[in-house]
C-alpha positions in Angstrom: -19.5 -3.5 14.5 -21.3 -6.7 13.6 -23.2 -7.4 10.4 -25.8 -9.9 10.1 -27.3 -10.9 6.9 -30.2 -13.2 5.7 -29.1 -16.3 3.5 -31.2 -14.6 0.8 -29.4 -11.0 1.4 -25.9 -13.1 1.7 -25.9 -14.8 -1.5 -27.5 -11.9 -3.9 -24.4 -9.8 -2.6 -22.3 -13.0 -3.3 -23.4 -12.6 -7.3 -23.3 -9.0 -6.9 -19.9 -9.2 -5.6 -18.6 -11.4 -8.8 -20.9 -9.5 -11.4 -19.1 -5.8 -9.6 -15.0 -7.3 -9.5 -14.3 -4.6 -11.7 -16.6 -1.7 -10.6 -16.9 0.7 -7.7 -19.7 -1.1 -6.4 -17.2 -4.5 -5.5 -15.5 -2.7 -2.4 -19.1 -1.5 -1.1 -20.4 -5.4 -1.2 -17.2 -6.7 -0.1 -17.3 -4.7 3.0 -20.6 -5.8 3.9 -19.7 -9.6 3.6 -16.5 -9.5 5.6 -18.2 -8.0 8.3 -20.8 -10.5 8.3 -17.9 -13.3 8.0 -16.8 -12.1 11.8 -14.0 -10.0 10.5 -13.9 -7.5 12.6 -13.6 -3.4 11.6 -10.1 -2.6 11.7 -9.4 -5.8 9.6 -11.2 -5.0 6.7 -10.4 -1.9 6.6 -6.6 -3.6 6.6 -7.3 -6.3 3.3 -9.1 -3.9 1.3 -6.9 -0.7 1.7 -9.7 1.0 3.0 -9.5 4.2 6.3 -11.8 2.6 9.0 -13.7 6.0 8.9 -14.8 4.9 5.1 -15.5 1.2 6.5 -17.8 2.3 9.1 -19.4 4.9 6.7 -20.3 2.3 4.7 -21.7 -0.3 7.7 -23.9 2.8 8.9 -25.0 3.5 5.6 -26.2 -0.2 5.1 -27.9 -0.2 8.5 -29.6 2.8 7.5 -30.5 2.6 4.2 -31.3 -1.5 3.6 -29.2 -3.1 1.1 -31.4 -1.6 -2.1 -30.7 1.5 -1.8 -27.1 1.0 0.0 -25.8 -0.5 -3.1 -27.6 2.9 -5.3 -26.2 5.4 -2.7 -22.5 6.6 -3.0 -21.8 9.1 -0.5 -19.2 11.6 -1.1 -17.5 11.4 2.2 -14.7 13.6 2.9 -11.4 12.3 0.6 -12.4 14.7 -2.6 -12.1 13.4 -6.5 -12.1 9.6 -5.7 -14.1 6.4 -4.6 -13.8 4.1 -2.0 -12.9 1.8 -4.5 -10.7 4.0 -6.2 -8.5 4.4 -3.3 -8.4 1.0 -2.6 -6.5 0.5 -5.9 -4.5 3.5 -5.2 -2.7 2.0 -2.3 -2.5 -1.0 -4.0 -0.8 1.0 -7.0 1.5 2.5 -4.0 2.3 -0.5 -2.2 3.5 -2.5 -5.3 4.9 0.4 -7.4 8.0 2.4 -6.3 6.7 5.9 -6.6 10.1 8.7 -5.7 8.0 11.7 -6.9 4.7 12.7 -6.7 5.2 13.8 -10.3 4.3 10.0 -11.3 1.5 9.1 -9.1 -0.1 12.1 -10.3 0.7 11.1 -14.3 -1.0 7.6 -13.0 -4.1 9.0 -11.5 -4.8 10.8 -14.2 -4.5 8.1 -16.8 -6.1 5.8 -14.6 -9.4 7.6 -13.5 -8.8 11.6 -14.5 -8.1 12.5 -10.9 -6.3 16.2 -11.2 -4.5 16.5 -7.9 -2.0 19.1 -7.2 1.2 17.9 -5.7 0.4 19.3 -2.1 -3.4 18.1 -2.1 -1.8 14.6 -3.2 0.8 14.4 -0.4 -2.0 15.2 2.0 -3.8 12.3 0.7 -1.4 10.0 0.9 -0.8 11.2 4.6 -4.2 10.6 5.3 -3.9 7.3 3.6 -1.3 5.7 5.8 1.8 6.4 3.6 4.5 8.6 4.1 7.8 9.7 2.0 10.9 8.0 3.9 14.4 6.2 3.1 13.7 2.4 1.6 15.2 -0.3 3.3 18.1 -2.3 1.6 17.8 -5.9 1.2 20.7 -7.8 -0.3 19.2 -9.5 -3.6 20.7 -12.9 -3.0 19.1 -13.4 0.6 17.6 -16.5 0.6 14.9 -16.8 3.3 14.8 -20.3 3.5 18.6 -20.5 4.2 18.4 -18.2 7.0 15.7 -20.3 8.5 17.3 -23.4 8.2 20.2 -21.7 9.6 18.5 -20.5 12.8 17.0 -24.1 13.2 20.8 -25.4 13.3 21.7 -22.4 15.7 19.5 -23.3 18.0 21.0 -26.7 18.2 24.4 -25.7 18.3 23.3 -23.3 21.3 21.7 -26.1 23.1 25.0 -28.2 23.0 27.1 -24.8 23.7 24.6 -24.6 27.3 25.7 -28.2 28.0 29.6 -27.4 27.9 29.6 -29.6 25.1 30.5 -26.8 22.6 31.7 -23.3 22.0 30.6 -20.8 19.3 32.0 -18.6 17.3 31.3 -16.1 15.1 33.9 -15.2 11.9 34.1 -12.7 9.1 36.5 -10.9 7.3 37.0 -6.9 7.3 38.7 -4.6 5.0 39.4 -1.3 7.0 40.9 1.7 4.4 44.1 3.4 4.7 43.0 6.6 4.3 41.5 9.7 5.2 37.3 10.0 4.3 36.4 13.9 3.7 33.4 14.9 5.3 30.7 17.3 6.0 31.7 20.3 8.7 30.5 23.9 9.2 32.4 26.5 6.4 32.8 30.2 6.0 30.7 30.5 2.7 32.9 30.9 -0.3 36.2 29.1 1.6 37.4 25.7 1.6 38.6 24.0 4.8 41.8 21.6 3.4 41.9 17.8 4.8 45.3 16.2 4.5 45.1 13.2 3.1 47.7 10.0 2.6 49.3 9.0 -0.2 47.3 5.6 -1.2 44.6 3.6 -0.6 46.3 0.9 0.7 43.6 -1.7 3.0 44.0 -4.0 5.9 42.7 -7.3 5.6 41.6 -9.1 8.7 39.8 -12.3 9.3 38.5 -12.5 13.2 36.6 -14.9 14.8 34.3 -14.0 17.8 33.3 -16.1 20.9 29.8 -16.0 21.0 29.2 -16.3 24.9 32.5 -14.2 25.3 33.0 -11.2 23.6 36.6 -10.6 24.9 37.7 -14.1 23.6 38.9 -13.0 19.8 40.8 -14.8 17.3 42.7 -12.0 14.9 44.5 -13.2 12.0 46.0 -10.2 9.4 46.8 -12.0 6.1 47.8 -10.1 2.6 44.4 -10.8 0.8 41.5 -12.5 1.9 39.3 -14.9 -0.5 36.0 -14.9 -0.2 
């Protein structure tokens, strides 16, 4: 959906825009100049955190209403105690704060704009949001993206020279496979325990391997007492 505004029309939402940075108002200019930048509808509903239901709502409601009375007119829509605005910061507040429970979010909304929701009625808003409650991803803390880049840069050249017959990779690590036996869980009569023999100690292997890269059957074993890292 395209927008095109009058220089006059562009820049009075332009002071609008920096007079309304902190009021509800801000997201309803915003819209309107993005769309007249070329950004198309999915996009700014993307950047500003915004459903594209509530993006088009808005365009229609400008087209209809002519910007004086778009920028008086709030319409309640259909997402219940909170602006447009409001749930732009929301997701914002989601996306940057780990939230585990409900229980907090809700504690936040309230302090933050007296928004009462129940836990169900704020789950179903965060559906309806884009979010959903799932495992987070582990990311070792010392990864250092600019390594790995520079890494895959000299790959690439070590794979050129490997295609040539000038080279041959490998891949090496170290492994520590336990001695012993890892309970785990199985189906139970309820109120009996099912016994799992165990060994005596905890005793590791340590093994350092190396791994042709364009043959996987072509491995270097080495078992050593300890391994330093």
């Amino acid at each position: 959906m395209n927008v095109e505004l009058p220089v006059s029309e562009r820049q009075h939402l332009r002071q609008l825009q920096k007079q309304r940075r902190d009021d509800d108002g801000y997201v309803k200019v915003t819209v309107v100049l993005m769309l007249d930048a070329g950004r198309s509808l999915a996009t700014v509903a993307q950047d500003l955190g915004l459903d594209e239901t509530t993006v088009y709502r808005y365009v229609r409601a400008f087209t209809d209403l002519g910007l004086e009375k778009y920028l008086a007119h709030e319409q309640p829509g259909y997402w219940g105690l909170l602006t447009s605005a409001q749930l732009a910061h929301l997701c914002q507040e989601v996306n940057t704060t780990l939230y585990t429970d409900c229980k907090d979010l809700q504690a936040w909304l309230w302090r933050t704009y007296q928004g009462a929701y129940s836990r169900l009625g704020l789950t179903d808003l965060l559906h309806r949001l884009g979010f959903t409650y799932k495992l987070t991803t582990p990311v070792p803390c010392q990864a250092n993206a600019a390594a790995q880049a520079d890494f895959l840069d000299e790959l690439a050249v070590l794979e050129a020279h490997v295609e040539q017959g000038e080279a041959v990779l490998y891949y090496a690590d170290a492994a520590h496979p336990p001695h012993n036996t890892r309970c785990t869980r199985a189906w139970c009569e309820v109120g009996q325990e099912r016994p799992l023999l165990t060994v005596s100690g905890r005793e590791r292997v340590n093994l350092n391997a190396a791994l042709n890269a364009h043959d996987p059957t072509q491995v270097l074993l080495d078992e050593t007492g300890c391994v330093n890292a």
